[in-house]
N, C-alpha and C positions, 0 to 999 in steps of 0.2 A: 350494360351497354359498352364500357369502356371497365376492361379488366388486368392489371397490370400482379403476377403473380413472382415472386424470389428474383426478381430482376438485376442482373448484374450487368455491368459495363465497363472493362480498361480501357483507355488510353494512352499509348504509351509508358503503361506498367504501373500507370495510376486508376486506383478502383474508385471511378468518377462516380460509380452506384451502386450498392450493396444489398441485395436482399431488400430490393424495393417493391411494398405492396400499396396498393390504389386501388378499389373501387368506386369508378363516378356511374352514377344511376341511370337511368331513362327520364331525360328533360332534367336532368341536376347539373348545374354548373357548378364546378370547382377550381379556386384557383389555386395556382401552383405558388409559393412565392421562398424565398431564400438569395443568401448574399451570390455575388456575380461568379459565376463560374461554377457553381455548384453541380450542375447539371440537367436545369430545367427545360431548356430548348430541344438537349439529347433526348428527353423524355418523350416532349411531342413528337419527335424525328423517330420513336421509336413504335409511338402509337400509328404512326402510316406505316410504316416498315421498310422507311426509306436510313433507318438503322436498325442491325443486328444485333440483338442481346448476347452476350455472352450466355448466357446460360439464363435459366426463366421462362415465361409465357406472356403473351400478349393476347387477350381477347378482344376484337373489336367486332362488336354486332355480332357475338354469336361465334365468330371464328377464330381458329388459333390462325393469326398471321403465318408466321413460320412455316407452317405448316398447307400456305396456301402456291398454287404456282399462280406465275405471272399476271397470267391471263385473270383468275379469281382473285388475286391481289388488286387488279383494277378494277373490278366491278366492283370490290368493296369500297376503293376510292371514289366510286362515283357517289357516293352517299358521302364525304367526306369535304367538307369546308374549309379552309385557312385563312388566315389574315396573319402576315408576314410580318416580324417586326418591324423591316426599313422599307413596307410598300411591297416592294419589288414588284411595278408597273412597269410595262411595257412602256418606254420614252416614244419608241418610236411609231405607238399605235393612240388613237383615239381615248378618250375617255371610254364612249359605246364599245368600241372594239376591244380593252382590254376586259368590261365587262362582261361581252359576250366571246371571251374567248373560248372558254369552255362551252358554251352551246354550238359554234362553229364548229371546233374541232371532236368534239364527242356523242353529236347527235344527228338526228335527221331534220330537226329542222329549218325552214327555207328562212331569207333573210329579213322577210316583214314579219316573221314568227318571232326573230330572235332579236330583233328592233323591240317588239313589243315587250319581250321580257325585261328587253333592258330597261325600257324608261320605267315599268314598274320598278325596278331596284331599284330606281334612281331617286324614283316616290319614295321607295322604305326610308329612305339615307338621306330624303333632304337635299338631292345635289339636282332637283329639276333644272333645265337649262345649261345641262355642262355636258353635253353627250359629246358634241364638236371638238369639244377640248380638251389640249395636250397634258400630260400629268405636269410640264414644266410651267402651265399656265395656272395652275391648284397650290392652294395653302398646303400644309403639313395636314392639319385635320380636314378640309377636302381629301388630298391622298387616300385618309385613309379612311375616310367615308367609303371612295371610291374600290378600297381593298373589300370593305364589311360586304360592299353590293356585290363584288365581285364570287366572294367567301360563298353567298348564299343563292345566287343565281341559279343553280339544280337543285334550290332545296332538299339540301342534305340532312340526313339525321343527326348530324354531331358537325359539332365544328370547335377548330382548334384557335386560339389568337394567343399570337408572340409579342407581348408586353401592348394591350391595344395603345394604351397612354403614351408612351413612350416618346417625348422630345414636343409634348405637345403642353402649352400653357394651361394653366384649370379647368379656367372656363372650359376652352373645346374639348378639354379632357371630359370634362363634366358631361357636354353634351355628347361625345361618341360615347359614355357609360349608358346614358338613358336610353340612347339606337339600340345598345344591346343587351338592355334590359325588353325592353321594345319590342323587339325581335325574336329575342327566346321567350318570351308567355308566347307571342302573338302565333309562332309556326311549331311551338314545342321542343325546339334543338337542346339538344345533347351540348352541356360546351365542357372545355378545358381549356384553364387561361394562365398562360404563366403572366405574373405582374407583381411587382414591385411597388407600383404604386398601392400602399395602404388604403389611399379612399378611395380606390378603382374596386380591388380586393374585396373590401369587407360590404360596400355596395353590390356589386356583381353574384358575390357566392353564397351556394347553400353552405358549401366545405370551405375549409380552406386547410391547404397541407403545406406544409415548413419543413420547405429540404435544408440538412446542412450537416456533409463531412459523409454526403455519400445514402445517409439514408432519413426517411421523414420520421423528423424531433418530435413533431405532433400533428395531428392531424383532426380535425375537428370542426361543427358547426362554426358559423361566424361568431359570435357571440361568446361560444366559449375560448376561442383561439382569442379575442380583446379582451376577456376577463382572465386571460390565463396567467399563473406566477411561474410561471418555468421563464426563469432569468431570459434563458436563451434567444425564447418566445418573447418578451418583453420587451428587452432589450432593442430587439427587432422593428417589432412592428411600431414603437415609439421613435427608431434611428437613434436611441441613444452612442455618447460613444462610448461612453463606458459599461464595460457587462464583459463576460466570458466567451463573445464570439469573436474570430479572427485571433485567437489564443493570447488575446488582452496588445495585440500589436497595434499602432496608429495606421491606418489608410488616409 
């Protein structure tokens, strides 16, 4: 479903990716996880093809991106989900309207159609009763309830989310993991999850891959990436601060 083949990427004459290889399956979620800056958000920005690889291939659903024009590039996106790392809702639309923005702007249907879609999303995510209201009127994990409805409102075949946890306390951490565990048995979706958070991670994934210094250190069932002795690996996913990552420097 999702095929990432010798993938490289500079910036600024830094080789932010080197010969990065990824296969995630049909309905396999896998998470992406490694220290900040590594390159993991580049990734998913590379998986829509809203970045260019230097050199390499990208399959998504069957197709070399690259290789697709515009017009084919957005049809493939239309099967395509995201959940943003900081939200990024519309402030100055409804909760229902940022929902249904994609159905407004990319389909044909009318506006009791696309009401209706919405309040089901709103069922999937638990935010019955919030269609009226402003994203500046929502928690952090409302937000981003509101992003997962948002994510999967076309039911897409894959979907992508940029650190779901991210600035959010346990618990609701807790409960946006189960939405999307929830989520992906109950419609089948394809995901790829960059996260940081370890119990989001090792919950969420069939994989999980460990970027660091450009290319993945390892890449593996869950279970074995927790039982693994590669220092690096270890080191890692404990947050130890001692180990051989960040070239033994304090952060």
């Amino acid at each position: 479903m999702i095929e990432l083949n010798q993938i490289c990427k500079t910036f600024d004459s830094i080789k932010l990716l080197n010969n990065i290889n990824l296969l995630v399956e049909a309905k396999e979620t896998v998470v992406i996880c490694g220290p900040g800056g590594c390159g993991k958000t580049t990734l998913l920005k590379l998986c829509q093809g809203l970045v260019q690889p230097d050199s390499g291939t990208v399959i998504l659903d069957g197709s070399d991106i690259a290789q697709l024009s515009h017009s084919e590039l957005m049809q493939i996106r239309k099967n395509i989900g995201m959940l943003f790392q900081n939200y990024a809702l519309f402030d100055s639309m409804t909760v229902g309207q940022n929902i249904g923005f994609f159905l407004s702007n990319h389909t044909d249907m009318n506006d009791k159609e696309i009401r209706k879609a919405v309040m089901e999303s709103l069922e999937l995510v638990h935010l019955e009763g919030s269609y009226n209201l402003m994203p500046a009127e929502l928690s952090g994990g409302m937000q981003k309830r509101v992003g997962i409805a948002r994510a999967l409102i076309h039911n897409p075949r894959i979907v992508f989310y940029d650190s779901p946890t991210d600035g959010l306390d346990p618990v609701t951490a807790d409960a946006i993991v189960d939405n999307i565990i929830a989520i992906n048995k109950q419609f089948g979706v394809t995901s790829l999850v960059v996260s940081n958070d370890m119990n989001t991670s090792f919950r969420l994934a069939d994989k999980v891959a460990f970027l660091y210094q450009g290319a993945f250190h390892a890449i593996g069932a869950t279970k074995d990436i927790i039982n693994s002795k590669d220092p690096h690996v270890y080191q890692f996913i404990r947050g130890l601060g001692d180990g051989p990552l960040y070239s033994g420097s304090k952060i």
